[in-house]
N, C-alpha and C positions, 0 to 999 in steps of 0.2 A: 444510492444504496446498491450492494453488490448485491448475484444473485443469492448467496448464501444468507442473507438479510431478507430478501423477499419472499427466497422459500418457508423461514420459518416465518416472516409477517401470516403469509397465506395460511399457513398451515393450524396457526394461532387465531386467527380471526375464523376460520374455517370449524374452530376448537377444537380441534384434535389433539392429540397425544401424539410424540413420534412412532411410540409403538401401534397407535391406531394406524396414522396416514404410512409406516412400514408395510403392518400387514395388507392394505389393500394393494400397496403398490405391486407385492410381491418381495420384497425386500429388508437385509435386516435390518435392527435399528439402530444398530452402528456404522451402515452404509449412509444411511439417513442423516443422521448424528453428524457425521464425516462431509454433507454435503450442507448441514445449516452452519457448523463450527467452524470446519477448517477449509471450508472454500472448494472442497474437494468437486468435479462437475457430472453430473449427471449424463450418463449416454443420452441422444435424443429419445427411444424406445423407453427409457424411463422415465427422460421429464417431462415426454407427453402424458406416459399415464399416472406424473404425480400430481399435473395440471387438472387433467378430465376428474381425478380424486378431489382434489382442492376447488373446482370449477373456476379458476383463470386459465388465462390466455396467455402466451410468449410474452405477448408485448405489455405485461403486468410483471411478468417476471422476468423478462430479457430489456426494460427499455434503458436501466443505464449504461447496461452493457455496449448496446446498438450508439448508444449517445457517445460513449469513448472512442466506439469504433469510427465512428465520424466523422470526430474530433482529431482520431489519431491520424487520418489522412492528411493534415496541414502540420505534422509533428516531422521535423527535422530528423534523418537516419542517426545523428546523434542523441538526439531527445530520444527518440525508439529504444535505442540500445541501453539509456540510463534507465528510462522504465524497466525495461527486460530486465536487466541486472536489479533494480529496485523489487522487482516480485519475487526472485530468486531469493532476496533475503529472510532470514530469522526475524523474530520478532526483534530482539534485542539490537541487529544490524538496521530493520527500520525505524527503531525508534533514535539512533545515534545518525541516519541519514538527515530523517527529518529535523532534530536539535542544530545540525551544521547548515541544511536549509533554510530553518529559520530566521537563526542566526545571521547568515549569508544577506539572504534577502532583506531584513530590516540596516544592515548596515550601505549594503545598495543602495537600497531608498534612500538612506540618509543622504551617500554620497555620488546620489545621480546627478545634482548640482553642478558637484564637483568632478565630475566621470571619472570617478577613482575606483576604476571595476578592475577586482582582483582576481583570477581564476585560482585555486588552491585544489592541490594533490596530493595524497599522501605515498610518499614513495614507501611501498612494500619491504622494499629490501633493509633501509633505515631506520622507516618509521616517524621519518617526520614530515612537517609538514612544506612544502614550497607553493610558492607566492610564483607565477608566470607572467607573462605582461611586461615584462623589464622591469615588476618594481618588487622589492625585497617584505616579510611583512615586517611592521613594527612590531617593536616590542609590547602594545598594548594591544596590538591585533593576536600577538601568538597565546599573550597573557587571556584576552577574552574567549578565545580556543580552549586554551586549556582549562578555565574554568568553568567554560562548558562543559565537559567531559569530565573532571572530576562531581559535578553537582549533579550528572546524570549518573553517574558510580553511585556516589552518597545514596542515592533515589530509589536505585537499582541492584545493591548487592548478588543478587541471583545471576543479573545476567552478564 
């Protein structure tokens, strides 16, 4: 659970109002709003005193944090950099990451077997997709591609 999840857990259980847990903080409640919604982070100076408001403790509101940061120390400078570029995105850019992730990964599985691991990139300048590894995709691989992305269009007009 991210911190913007546990400030509003606290803050709910705590039964406050954003406009309550605002005003004692000193703060508006679209700064507030901005740190349970949009992940926005709190200087230290104020998420002590939205802790001391709430009565928790960091380690109530900071433990999945500390837990990634743990975890990210055994993460590849590659893995790093996909994260960093994965947080940078839209909502719309995550949700087409994860659909190609999914996708990726359940057909991996399938064909761990057969260690038929493909890397795939989308060249920029094109727009299409390439297969690395010295193997080309098939035609039912680009076919499962692209109907991924059109079912997430169908899904997703807006974005």
């Amino acid at each position: 659970m991210a911190l913007k999840d546990r400030l509003r857990e606290a803050r709910k259980n705590a039964g406050m109002s954003q406009e309550q847990l605002a005003s004692m903080v000193g703060i508006a409640k679209s700064t507030l709003s901005g740190y349970e919604r949009d992940g926005r982070e709190p200087s230290m100076f104020t998420l002590s005193k939205i802790m001391t408001a709430l009565g928790v403790d960091a380690n109530f509101l900071l433990q999945d944090e500390m837990r990634d940061f743990q975890q990210a120390e055994h993460l590849s400078s590659e893995e790093k950099e996909h994260i960093k570029k994965f947080r940078c995105l839209d909502g719309h850019g995550k949700k087409i990451v994860t659909i190609v992730t999914d996708e990726e990964y359940a057909r991996c599985a399938e064909d761990e077997a057969s260690n038929k691991v493909v890397e795939l990139t989308l060249d920029r300048g094109s727009g299409q997709l390439v297969a690395r590894n010295g193997r080309d995709l098939s035609p039912s691989d680009k076919e499962k591609i692209l109907s991924i992305t059109r079912r997430w269009r169908e899904e997703h007009p807006e974005g």
